[in-house]
C-alpha positions in Angstrom: 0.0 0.0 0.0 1.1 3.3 -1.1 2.5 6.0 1.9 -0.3 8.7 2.5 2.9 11.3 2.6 5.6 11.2 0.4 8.2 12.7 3.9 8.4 14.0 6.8 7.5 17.3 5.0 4.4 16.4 3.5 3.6 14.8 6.7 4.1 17.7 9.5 2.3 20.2 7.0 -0.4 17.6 7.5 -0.2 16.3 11.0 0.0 18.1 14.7 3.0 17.1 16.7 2.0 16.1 20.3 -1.3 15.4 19.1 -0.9 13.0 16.3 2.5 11.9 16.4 5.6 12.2 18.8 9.3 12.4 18.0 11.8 10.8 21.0 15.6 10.0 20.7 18.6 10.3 23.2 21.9 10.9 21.9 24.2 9.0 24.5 27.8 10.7 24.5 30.5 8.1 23.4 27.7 5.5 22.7 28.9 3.5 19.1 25.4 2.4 17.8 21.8 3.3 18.1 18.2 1.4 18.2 15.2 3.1 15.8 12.0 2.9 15.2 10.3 5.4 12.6 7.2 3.5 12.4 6.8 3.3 16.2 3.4 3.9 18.5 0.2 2.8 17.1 2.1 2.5 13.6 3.7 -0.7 13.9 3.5 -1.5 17.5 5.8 -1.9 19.9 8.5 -1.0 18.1 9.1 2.0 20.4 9.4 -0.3 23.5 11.6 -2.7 21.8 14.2 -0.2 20.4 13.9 2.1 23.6 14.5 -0.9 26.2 17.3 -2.2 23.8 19.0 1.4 23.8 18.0 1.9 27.8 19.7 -1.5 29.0 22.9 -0.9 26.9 23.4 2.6 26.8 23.5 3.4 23.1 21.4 6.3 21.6 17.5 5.8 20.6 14.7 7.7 18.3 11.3 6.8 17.6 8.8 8.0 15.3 5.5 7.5 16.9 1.6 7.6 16.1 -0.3 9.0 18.6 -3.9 8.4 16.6 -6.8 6.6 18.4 -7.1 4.9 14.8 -5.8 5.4 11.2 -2.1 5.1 12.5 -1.1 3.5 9.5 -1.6 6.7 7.3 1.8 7.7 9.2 4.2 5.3 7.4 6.8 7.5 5.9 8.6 4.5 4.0 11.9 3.5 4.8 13.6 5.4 2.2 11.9 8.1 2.2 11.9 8.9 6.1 13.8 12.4 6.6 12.5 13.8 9.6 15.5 16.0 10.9 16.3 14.3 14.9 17.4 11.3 13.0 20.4 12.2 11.6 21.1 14.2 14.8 21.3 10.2 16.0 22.7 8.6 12.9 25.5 10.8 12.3 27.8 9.1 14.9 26.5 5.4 14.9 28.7 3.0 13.2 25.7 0.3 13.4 22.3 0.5 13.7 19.4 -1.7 14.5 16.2 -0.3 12.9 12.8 -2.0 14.6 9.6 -2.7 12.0 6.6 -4.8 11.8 5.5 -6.7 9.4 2.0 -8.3 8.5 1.0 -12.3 9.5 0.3 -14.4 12.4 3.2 -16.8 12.1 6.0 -16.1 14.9 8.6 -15.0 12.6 11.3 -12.1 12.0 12.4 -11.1 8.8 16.4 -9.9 8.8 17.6 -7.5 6.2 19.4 -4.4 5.6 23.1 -4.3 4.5 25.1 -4.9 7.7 25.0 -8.5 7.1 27.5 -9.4 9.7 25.5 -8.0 12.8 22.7 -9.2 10.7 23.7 -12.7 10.9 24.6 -12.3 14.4 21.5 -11.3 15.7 19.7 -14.4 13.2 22.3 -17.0 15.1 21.2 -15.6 18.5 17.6 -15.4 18.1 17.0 -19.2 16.7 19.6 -20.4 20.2 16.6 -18.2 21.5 14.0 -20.1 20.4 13.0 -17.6 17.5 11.7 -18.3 14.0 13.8 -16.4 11.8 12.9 -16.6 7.6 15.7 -17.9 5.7 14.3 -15.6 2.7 13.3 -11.9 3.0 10.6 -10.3 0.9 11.9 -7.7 -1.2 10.1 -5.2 -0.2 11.3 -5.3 3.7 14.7 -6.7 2.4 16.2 -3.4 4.0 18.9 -3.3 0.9 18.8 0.2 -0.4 21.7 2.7 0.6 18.7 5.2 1.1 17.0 3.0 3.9 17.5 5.0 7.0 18.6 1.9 8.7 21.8 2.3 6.1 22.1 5.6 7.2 24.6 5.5 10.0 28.6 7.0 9.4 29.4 3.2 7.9 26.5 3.0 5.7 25.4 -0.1 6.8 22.3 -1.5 9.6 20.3 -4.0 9.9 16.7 -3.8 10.0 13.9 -6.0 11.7 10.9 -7.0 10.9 8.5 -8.9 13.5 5.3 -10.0 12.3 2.1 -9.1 13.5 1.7 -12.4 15.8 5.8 -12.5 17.0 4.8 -8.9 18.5 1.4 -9.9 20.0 3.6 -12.8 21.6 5.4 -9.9 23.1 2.5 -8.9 25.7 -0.4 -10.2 27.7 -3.5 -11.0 26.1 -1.4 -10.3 22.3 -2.8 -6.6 23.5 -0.6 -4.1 21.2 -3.1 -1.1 22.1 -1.1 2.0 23.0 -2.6 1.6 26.3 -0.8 -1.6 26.9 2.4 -1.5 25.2 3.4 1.8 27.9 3.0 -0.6 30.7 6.3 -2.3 31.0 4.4 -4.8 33.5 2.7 -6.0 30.4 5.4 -7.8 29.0 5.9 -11.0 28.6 9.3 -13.6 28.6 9.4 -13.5 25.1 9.8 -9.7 25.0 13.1 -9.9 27.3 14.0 -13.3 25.7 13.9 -11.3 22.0 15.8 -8.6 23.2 18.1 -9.7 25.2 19.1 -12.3 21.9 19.5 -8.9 20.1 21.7 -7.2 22.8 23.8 -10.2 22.8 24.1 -10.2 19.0 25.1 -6.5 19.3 27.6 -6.9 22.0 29.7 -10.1 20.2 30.0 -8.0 17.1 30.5 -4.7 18.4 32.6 -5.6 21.7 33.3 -1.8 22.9 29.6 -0.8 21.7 28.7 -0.6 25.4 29.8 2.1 27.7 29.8 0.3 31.1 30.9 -2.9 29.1 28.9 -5.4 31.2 27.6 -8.6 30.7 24.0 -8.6 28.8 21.6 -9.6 31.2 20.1 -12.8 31.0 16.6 -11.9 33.1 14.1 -9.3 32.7 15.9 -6.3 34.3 13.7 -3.5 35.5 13.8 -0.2 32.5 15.5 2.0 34.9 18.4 0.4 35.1 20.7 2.1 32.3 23.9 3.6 32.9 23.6 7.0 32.6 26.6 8.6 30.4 25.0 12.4 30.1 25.8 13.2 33.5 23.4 14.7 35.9 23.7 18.0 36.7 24.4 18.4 40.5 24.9 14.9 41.0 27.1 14.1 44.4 27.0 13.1 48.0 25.3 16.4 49.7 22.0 18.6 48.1 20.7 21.8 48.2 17.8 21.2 49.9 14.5 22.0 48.0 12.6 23.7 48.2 15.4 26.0 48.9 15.3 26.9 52.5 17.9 28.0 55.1 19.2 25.9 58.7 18.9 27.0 62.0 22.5 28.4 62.1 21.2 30.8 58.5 23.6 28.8 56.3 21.8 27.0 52.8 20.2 23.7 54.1 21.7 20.8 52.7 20.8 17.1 52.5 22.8 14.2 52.6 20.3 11.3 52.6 20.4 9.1 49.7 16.9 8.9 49.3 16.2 12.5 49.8 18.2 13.4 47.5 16.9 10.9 45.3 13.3 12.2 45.2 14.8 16.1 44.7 16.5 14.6 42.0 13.6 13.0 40.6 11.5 16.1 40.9 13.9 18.2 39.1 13.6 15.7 36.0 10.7 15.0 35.8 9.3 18.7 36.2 12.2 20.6 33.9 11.3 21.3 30.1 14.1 20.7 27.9 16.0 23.8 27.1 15.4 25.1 30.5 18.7 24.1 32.5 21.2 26.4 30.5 23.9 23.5 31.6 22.8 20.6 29.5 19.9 22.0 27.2 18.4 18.0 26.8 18.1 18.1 30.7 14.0 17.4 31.7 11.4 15.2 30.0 8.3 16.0 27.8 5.5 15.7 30.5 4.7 19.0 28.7 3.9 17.3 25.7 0.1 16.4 27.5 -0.8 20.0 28.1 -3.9 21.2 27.1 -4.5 17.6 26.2 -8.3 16.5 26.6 -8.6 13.2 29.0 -7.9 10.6 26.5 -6.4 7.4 26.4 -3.4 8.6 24.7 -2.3 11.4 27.2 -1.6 8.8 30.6 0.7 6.9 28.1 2.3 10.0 26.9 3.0 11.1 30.0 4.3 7.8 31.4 6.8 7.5 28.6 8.2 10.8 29.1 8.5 10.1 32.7 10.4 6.9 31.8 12.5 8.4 28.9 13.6 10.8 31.1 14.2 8.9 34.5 16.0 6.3 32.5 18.8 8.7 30.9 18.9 11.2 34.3 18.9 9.0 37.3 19.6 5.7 36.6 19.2 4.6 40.1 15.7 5.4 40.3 13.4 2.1 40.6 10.1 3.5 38.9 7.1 1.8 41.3 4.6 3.7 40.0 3.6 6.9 37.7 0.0 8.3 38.4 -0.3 11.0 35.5 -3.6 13.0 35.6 -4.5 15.7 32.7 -7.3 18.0 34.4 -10.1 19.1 32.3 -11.2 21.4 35.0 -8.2 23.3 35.3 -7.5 23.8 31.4 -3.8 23.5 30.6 -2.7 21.8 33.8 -1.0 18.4 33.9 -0.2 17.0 37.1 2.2 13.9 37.4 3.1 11.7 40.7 5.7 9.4 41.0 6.9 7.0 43.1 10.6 6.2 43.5 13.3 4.3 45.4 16.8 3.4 45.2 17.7 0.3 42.8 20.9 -0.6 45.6 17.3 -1.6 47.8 15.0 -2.5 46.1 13.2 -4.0 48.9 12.4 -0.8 50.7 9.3 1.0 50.4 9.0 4.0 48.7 10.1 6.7 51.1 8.2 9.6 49.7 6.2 9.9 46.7 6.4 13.3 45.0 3.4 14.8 43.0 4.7 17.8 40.0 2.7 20.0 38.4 3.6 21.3 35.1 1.7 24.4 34.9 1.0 26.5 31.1 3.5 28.2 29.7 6.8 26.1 29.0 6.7 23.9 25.8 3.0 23.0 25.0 3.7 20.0 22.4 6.5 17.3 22.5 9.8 17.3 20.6 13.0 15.0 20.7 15.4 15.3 23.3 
């Protein structure tokens, strides 16, 4: 079927960012690769999740292209080779490999490799079938991935490889085959196969790009929690004592400080979570996109929109934040007003309850629709 748009272009002049479609990616310094998905959201779900988490739990960069629609997702296909929306390239133009997430049509359990980094290519195909995985020895030409303009080719070398999961391998991926936008935000919806697939793809990174991972540990072989990245941007202010915040003075007049771990933690959190990008002068990518649900009606789409960008953003900022739970709430009686609570602990205990949960309010006036970081 023929693309409603011909790019990007034709697309936005079409389209409403934040509203019908959102743009993500992190550019991790020194990281050697990057996982994509252009077709990502209600396009071809959950390709978001699959080349977020891969990116997340080995520290290499990430963008996603991704339909926001209640329905009629599918007129947001750019094609492959025509796909030029700008953030991209911001992404690309450092990767030596990349690992570009589709999905294809039909019930059968099976992924179609192609793209013209056949060595990773055949990596990831030998550690996907130890896996378990079905794995066609013949790729349509169509998805075959082989043109120079593919954007998965598109990396400083030239050369990616590019996945495509059928419709029933990704319904495998979550309870109840659900690949509603509602579901594939909820991490908790998950299932084996979704860390089993990825973690065969990590692997398959790791063996043929050795140094591709900043922290260069061992792939994990169990379903690790998605805040468990290494963080390689560096969080501003990050050390043993706080500022206390609010910002408030001691008994003796001097700047009161804190120096409890999970104190600190939940300022920290706060900060993140309820900072626009562009707004810490320090490192301009510094926040997350909560804003991207202002003046958002209560729909289904706004609570995962604002759960993602929670997660995006806890994920690269404070990688020792365990996530237990993200209440998001867009009020229709206070137009404009998006508040978001979260609850968070410290992944070195994991055991203990949350010590305080902290509500933010994003209030009008800071950046109304969503953009990439």
């Amino acid at each position: 079927m023929a693309d409603t748009y011909a790019n990007y272009a034709d697309l936005a002049a079409h389209k409403t960012l934040g509203t019908d479609y959102l743009i993500s990616s992190r550019v991790v310094t020194g990281a050697r690769g990057a996982h994509i998905a252009i077709h990502g959201g209600g396009i071809e779900p959950p390709t978001t999740q699959l080349a977020d988490y891969c990116a997340s739990i080995t520290g290499n960069s990430y963008y996603s292209f991704q339909g926001l629609m209640s329905s009629g997702n599918s007129t947001l296909h750019v094609t492959s080779t025509h796909f030029d929306e700008p953030a991209i390239f911001q992404v690309l133009r450092t990767a030596e490999w990349t690992v570009s997430w589709h999905g294809a049509s039909g019930s059968n359990l099976t992924t179609y490799i192609g793209g013209i980094d056949t060595e990773l290519g055949a990596a990831i195909k030998t550690r996907l079938v130890a896996a378990g995985f079905n794995v066609a020895a013949t790729v349509p030409t169509e998805i075959d991935g082989d043109d120079a303009l593919n954007i998965a080719n598109r990396n400083n070398r030239g050369q990616g490889v590019q996945l495509e999961l059928s419709r029933g391998l990704r319904e495998s991926l979550y309870i109840s085959a659900d690949l509603t936008l509602k579901s594939i935000a909820d991490p908790s919806r998950r299932t084996d196969a979704f860390y089993a697939y990825t973690n065969a793809v990590t692997a398959a990174v790791a063996e043929t790009w050795p140094q591709s991972r900043p922290d260069s540990g061992a792939v994990p072989q169990t379903a690790p929690p998605v805040h468990t990245v290494t963080s390689v941007a560096g969080y501003p202010g990050a050390g043993t004592v706080q500022m206390r915040m609010p910002f408030q003075l001691d008994a003796m007049g001097r700047i009161a400080v804190t120096t409890n771990p999970d104190k600190m933690l939940v300022q920290r959190s706060r900060a993140v979570v309820a900072t626009t990008p562009g707004e810490y002068v320090g490192e301009p990518a510094f926040g997350s996109n909560v804003s991207a649900a202002l003046f958002r009606s209560t729909d289904p789409i706004a609570p995962a929109l604002l759960g993602e960008a929670v997660r995006d953003a806890l994920a690269r900022w404070e990688p020792d934040a365990t996530i237990t739970a993200i209440r998001p709430v867009v009020n229709d009686d206070q137009e404009g007003i998006v508040d978001v609570e979260v609850d968070v602990a410290l992944t070195t205990t994991p055991t203990v309850e949350v010590v305080q949960p902290e509500s933010v309010r994003i209030m009008p006036g800071g950046q109304v629709v969503g953009s990439s970081l």
